[in-house]
N, C-alpha and C positions, 0 to 999 in steps of 0.2 A: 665473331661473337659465338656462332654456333662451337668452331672448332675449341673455345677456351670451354664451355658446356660439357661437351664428349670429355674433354682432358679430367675437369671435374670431377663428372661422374666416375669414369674412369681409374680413376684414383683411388674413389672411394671403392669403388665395387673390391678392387685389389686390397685394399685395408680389410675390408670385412672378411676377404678371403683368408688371408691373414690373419687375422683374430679367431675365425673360425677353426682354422688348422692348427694354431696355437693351443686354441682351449679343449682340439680332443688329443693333441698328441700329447700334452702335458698330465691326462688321466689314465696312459698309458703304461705308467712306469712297470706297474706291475708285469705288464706281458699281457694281462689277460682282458680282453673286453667285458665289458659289466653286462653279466645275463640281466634278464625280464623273467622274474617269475612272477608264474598263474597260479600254482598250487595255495589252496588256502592257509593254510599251515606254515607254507615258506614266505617270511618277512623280512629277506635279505636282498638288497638291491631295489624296496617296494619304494616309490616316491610316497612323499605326502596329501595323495587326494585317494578319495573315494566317491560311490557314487551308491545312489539310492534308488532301485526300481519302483516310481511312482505307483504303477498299475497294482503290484501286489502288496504295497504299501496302505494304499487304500482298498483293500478286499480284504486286509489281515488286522487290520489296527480297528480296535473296540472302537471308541471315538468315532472315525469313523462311519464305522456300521451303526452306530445310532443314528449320526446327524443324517446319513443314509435315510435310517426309520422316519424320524422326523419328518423329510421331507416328503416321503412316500406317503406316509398318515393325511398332512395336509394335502397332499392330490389327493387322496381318494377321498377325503371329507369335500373337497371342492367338486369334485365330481359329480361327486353324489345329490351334493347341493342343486349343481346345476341340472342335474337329471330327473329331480325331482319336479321342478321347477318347470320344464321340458316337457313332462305327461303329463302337470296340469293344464299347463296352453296347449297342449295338444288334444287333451278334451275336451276343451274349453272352444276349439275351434274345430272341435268335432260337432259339438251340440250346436255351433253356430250354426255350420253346415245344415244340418237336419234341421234346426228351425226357417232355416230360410226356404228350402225344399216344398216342407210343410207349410209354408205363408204363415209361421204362428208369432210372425212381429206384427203391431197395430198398423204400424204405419212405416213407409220407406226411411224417414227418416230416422224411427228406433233400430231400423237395421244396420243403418249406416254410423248409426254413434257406435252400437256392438263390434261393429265392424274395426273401428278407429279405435275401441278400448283393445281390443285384441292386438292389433297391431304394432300400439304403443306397448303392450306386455311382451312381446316381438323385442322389440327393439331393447328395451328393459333388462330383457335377459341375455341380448349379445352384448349390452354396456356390463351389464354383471361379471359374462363370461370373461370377455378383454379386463375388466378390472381385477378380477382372482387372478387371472393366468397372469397380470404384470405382479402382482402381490408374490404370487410364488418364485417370479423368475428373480425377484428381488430378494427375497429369504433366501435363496438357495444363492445368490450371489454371498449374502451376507454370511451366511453357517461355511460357504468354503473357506472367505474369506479368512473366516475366524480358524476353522481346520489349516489354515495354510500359516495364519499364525504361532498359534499351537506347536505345528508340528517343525518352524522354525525355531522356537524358543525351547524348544525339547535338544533338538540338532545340536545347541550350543553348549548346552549345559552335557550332552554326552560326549560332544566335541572336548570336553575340556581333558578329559583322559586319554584324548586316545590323540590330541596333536595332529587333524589334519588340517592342511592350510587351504583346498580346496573341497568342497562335496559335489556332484553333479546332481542330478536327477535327469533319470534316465527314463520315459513315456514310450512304451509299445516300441522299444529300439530306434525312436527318433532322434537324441541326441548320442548315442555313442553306440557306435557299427559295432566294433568289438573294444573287450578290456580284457584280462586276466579277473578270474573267480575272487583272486585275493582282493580285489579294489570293489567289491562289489561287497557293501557291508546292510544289506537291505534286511533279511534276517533278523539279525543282532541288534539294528535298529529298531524294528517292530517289537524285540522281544522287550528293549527296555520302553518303548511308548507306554506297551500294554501293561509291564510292572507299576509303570506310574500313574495308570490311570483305571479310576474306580466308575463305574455306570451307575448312574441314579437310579436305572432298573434293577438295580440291585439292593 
């Protein structure tokens, strides 16, 4: 059973060798091997994919650098909120301190309610803090999302001139070690986002 397996595969591996050898001697007629070019300019021999540098895509594209703003705004209004919020309990249990110091509660047990009001205002404002900070991590999930749609349904509509059958996205050189300049259309890409897009700030 084994030995009919080996023959098998065997066979097969020889056919694919075979079709392999077929399908580059048969591109050979001309004599000459198909260069790869990098030069921007030169679009001879280029296959049909391209790729788009995400990092300077999102540092260059208007859109963007708002939803950027947006989210910045609401940290620092949240912030703010909570910091505000922060030096009043914190005076507030500054003056505890000192009246307890000075005995100027009637009785142990109006120290001990002050004590538990403070506390609960404590606690009040770390349910606060965790509730904004999931608020924001949710907006900012949402606004990329929405940026990631965006900036797919732009792709296709530039896609339609220019015929390519794959695009990559390329992060801080995590998905593609090297390419030629010419498959690299990040540029050209930004420059039409930003033609097609107007800012409210505006």
């Amino acid at each position: 059973m084994k030995n009919i397996n080996y023959i098998i595969n065997g066979v097969l591996i020889l056919a694919v060798i075979i079709l392999f050898v077929m399908h580059f001697s048969g591109k050979k007629e001309s004599g000459k091997a198909q260069t790869f070019t990098t030069g921007v300019d030169e679009t001879d021999g280029l296959l049909p994919i391209a790729y788009v540098n995400v990092d300077s895509l999102l540092s260059n594209y208007s859109y963007s650098k708002d939803l950027n703003e947006v989210i910045l705004r609401k940290q620092e209004d949240s912030r703010a909120n909570i910091n505000q919020k922060a030096n009043t309990l914190r005076s507030d249990m500054q003056e505890f301190e000192r009246k307890y110091k000075n005995n100027a509660f009637l009785t142990p047990q109006r120290a001990q309610e002050e004590q538990q009001r403070l506390l609960n205002k404590q606690q009040e404002l770390q349910a606060l803090d965790e509730r904004l900070t999931q608020e924001l991590m949710l907006e900012q999930q949402k606004l990329n999302q929405q940026l990631r749609d965006t900036i797919v349904s732009h792709l296709k509509v530039f896609n339609q001139t220019k015929g390519y059958q794959v695009i990559f996205s390329n992060t801080m050189g995590d998905n593609i070690l090297l390419a030629g300049d010419a498959y690299d259309i990040t540029s050209e890409f930004i420059g039409y986002l930003n033609k097609n897009y107007t800012s409210p700030n505006k």
